[in-house]
C-alpha positions in Angstrom: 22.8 53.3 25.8 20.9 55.9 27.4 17.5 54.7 29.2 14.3 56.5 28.6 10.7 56.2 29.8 7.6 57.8 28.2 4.8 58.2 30.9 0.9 58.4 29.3 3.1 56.9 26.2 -0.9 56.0 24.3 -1.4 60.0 23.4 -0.6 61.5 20.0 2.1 63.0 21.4 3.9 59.7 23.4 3.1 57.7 20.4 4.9 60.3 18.1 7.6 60.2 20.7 8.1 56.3 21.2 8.0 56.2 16.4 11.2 58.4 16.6 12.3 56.9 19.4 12.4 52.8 18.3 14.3 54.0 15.2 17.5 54.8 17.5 20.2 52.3 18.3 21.3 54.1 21.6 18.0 54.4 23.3 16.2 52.2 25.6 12.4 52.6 25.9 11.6 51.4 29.4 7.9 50.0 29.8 5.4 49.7 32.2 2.6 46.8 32.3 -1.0 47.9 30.9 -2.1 47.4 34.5 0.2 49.4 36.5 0.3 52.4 34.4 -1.7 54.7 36.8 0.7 52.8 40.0 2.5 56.1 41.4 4.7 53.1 43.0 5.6 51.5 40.0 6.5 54.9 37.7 8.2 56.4 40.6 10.3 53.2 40.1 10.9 53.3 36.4 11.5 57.1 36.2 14.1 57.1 38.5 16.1 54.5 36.8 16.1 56.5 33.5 18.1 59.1 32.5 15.1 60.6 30.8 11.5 60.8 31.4 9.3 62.2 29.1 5.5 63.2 30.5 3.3 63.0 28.2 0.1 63.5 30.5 -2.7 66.0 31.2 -1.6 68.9 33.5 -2.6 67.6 37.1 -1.5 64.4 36.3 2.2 65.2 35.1 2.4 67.6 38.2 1.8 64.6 40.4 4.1 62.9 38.4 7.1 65.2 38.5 6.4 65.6 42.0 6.3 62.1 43.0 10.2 61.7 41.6 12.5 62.6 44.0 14.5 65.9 42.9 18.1 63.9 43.9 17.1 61.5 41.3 19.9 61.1 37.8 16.7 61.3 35.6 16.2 64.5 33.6 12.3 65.3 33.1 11.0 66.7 30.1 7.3 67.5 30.2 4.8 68.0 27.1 2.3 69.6 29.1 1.3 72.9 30.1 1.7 72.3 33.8 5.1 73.5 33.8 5.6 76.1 31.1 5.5 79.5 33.1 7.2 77.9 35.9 10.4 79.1 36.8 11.8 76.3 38.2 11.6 74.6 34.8 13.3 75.4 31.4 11.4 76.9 28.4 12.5 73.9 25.9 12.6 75.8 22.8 16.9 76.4 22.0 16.5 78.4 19.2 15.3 81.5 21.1 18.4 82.3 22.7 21.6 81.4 23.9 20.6 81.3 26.8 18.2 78.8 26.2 20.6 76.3 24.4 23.0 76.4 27.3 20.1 76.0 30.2 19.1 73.0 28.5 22.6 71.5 28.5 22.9 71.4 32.2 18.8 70.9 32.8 17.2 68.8 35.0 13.5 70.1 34.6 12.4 71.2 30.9 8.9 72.2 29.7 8.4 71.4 26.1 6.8 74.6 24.8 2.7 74.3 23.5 2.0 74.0 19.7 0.3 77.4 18.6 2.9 79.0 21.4 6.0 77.5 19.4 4.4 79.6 16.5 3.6 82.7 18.4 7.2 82.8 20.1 9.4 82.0 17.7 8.5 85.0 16.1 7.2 87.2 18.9 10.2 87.0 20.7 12.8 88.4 18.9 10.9 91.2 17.9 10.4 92.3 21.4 14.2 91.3 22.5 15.8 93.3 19.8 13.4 96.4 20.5 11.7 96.5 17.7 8.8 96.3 19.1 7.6 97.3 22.9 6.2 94.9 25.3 2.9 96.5 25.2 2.6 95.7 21.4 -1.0 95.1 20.4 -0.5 91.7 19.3 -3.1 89.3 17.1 -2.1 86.4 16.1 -3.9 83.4 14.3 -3.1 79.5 14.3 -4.5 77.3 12.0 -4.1 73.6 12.9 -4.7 70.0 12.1 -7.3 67.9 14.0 -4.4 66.0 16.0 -3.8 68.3 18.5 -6.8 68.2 20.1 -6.0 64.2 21.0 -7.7 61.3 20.6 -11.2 62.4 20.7 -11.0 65.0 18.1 -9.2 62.9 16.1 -12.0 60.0 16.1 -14.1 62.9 15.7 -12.7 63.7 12.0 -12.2 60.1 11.0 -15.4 58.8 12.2 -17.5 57.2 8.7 -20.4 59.4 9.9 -19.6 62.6 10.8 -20.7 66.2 11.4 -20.8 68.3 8.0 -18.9 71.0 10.3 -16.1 69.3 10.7 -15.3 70.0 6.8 -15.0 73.6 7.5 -12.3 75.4 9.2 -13.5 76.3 12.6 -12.3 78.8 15.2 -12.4 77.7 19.3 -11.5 79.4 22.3 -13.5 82.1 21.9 -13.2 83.2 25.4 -9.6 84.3 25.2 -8.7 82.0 27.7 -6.8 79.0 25.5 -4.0 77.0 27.7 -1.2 78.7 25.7 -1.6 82.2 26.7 0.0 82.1 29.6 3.2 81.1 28.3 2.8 83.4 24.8 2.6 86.2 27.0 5.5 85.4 29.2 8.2 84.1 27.2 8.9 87.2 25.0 8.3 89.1 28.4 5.0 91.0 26.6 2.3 93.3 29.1 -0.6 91.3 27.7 -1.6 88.3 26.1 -2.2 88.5 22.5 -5.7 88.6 21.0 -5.7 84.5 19.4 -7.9 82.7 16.9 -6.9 79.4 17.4 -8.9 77.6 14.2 -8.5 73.6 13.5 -9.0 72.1 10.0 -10.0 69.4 8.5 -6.4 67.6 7.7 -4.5 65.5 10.7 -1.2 67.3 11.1 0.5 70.8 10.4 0.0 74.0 11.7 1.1 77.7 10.5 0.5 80.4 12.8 0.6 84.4 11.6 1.3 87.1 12.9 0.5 90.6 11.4 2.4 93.4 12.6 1.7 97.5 11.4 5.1 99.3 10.7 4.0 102.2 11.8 3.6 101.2 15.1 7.5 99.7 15.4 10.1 101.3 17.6 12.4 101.8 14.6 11.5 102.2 10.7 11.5 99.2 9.1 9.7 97.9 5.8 8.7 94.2 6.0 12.1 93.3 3.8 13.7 94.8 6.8 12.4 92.4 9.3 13.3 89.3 6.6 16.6 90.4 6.9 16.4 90.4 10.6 14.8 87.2 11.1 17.4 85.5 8.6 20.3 86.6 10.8 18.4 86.2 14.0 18.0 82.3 13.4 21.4 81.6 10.9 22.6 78.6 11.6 19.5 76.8 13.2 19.1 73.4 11.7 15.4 73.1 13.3 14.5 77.1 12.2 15.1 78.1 8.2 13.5 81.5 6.8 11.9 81.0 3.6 12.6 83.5 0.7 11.4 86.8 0.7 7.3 86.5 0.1 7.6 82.8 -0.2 8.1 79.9 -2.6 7.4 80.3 -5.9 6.2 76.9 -6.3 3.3 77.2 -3.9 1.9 80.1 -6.2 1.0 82.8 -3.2 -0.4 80.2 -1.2 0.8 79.0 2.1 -0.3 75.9 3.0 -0.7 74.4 7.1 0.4 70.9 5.9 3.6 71.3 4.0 5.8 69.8 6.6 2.9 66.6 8.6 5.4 64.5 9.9 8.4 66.7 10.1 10.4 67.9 13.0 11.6 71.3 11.6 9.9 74.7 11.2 9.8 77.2 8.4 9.5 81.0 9.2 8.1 83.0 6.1 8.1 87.1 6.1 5.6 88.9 3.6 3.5 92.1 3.2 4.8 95.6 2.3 6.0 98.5 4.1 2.7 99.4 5.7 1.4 96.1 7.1 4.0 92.9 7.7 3.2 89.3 7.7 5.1 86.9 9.7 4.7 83.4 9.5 5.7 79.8 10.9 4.7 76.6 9.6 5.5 73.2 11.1 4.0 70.2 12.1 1.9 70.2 15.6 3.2 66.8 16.6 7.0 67.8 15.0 8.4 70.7 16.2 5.0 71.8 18.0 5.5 68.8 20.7 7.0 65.5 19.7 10.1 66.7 18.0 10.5 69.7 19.9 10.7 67.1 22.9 13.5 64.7 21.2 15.4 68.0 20.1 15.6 69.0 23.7 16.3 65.2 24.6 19.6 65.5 22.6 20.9 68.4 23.7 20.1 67.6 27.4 22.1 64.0 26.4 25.2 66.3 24.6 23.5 64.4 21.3 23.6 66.1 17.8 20.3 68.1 18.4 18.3 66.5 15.2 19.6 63.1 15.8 16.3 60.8 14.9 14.2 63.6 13.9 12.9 64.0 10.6 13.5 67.2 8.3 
């Protein structure tokens, strides 16, 4: 029975966390009292007697946290915020990207949970730039269109309220700035010279997420049409039971459409490659509380426990 404590468990992403985590028969959700939840004292306490702590807290908060746990302590941290991301002291928790990502996570101590639009961004980003395909200066542009969930609590009571803004039925694009909390770690992880140009948008449904990226053929390092990089991507991530590549130009069920929602309240991801041989379209759809947070977090909880890596995950 392995021992496991959820700190700032009352966020969409804790409470997705402690759902998959009840339905288990060999974990033990360690709890803290309603009014010592903000006691460094009393969390120091509990964390250390787990063998996992998730943080499920905004950034300064879960740096205090991780910091306030001494580093000779048996509990393994995995953090779902973006305090720890780009650090390289802690592990990018996303397996699938490497081997050498699997295998750092089975030995890890300290594991950053990558950020929802980023799990998008990389998973396709980064092989292209790994297996030369593309340089590290590529021009990247990349848009993420997400449900109202991930912006927490207050967004979500936002889009539920009975009265409510007639914006809020429309798609609408933030972070206008270029300065959203995931660049950092979109630009680093597939090791690129400059953050991408991203249009985060949010929608008006609670949970899914598809994130696109467009990519010119004539500006790849070898010749490739966009059935080329299908075949790529299928062999890149054979085997994954988290990752699947959808056919060639996608389902035929969903009639040329690709919708954000398909997979709300699943763990896994689907990867979808269309276009022609001028101008290819590369695609992930998931769930931003699945495999854009929650999931992504339990999926790095059983590998860092030598579980099955989809045990109590939904696909």
């Amino acid at each position: 029975m392995y021992k496991v404590f959820i700190d700032g468990g009352a966020g969409t992403t804790g409470l997705r966390l402690r759902e998959r985590l009840l339905e288990r028969n060999d974990i033990e959700l360690l709890t803290i009292s309603e009014e010592l939840r903000k006691d460094d004292a009393e969390k120091k306490k509990i964390a250390e007697s787990s063998d996992i702590t998730f943080l499920c807290l905004p950034d300064e908060a879960a740096k205090a946290a991780a910091g306030n746990i001494s580093p000779d302590a048996k509990v393994k941290i995995i953090d779902a915020s973006t305090a720890h991301r780009t650090n390289p002291a802690w592990l990018y928790g996303f397996p699938e990207l490497s081997k050498e990502h699997r295998q750092g996570l089975e030995s890890a101590k300290r594991v950053a949970v990558p950020g929802c639009h980023a799990s998008g961004f990389n998973v396709i980003a980064y092989p292209l730039v790994k297996l030369g395909l593309v340089r590290a200066d590529y021009p990247f542009v990349c848009t993420s269109l997400t449900g109202y969930s991930g912006g927490g609590k207050s967004m979500i009571a936002d889009y539920e309220a009975r009265e409510r803004k007639a914006e809020l039925s429309a798609p609408r694009t933030y972070a206008l700035a270029q300065k959203h909390k995931h660049l950092p770690e979109m630009q680093a992880v597939p090791g690129i010279s400059s953050p991408p140009i991203f249009m985060p948008v949010v929608g008006d449904f609670y949970s899914g997420m598809e994130v696109s990226l467009p990519i010119y053929a004539s500006l790849m390092e070898k010749k490739m049409t966009a059935k080329d990089v299908y075949e790529v991507l299928c062999q890149y991530y054979d085997g994954q039971k988290m990752i699947s590549v959808l056919p060639f130009g996608g389902n035929e069920e969903e009639g040329g459409f690709f919708a954000s929602n398909s997979l709300s309240g699943k763990d896994n991801m689907e990867l979808l490659v269309a276009g022609n041989d001028e101008r290819i379209l590369i695609m992930a759809r998931y769930d931003n509380l699945g495999k854009g947070a929650s999931g992504a977090a339990v999926q790095c909880m059983n590998i860092m426990l030598g579980c099955d890596e989809a045990k109590g995950l939904v696909l």
